[in-house]
N, C-alpha and C positions, 0 to 999 in steps of 0.2 A: 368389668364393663358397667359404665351405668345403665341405674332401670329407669325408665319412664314409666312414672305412675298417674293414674288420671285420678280424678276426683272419687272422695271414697267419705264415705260418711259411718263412722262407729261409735254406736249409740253408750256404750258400755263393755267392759270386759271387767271378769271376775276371775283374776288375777294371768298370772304371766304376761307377757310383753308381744304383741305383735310388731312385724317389720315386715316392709314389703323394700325390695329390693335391696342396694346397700347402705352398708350403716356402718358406721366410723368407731361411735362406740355408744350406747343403750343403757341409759341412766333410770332408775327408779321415779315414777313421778308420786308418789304418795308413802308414809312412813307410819310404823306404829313402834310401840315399846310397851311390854308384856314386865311387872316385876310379879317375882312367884317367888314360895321358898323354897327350901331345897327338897328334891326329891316331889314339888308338886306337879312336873310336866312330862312324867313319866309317862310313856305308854308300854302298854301289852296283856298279854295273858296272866303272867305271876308276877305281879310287881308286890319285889320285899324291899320295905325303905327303912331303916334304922335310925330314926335323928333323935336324938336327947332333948335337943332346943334349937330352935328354927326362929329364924329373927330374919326381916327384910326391909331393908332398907330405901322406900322410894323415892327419897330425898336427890332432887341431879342442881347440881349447883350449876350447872356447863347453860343448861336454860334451850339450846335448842343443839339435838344429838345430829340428824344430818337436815342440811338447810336443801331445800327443794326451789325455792324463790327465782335463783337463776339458772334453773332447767326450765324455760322456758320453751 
């Protein structure tokens, strides 16, 4: 069924996705990209990490990972 939604003003959200009624399909409007090396985004109580040599790479030839521009 559709919803009728009336005027709605939000100032901000700090992350997740709001939706009020239906929705077709719910696209991300903003992106980041995180390079770490290995074994740096580990969480918990006993973290054992064994690395020899850790090299990373943040070199991205591609120049833009997901385009946002037409989710308007």
């Amino acid at each position: 069924m559709p919803a009728i939604v009336g005027p709605i003003s939000i100032n901000s959200v700090g992350g997740g996705v709001v939706n009020f009624g239906d929705s077709f399909y719910l696209s991300p409007k903003s992106t980041s990209k995180t390079n770490s090396g290995s074994g740096a985004l580990n969480t918990g109580n006993w973290i054992i990490t064994n690395n020899g040599l850790s090299s990373t790479n943040p070199f991205d030839p591609d120049g833009a990972d997901q385009n946002i521009t037409a989710n308007a």
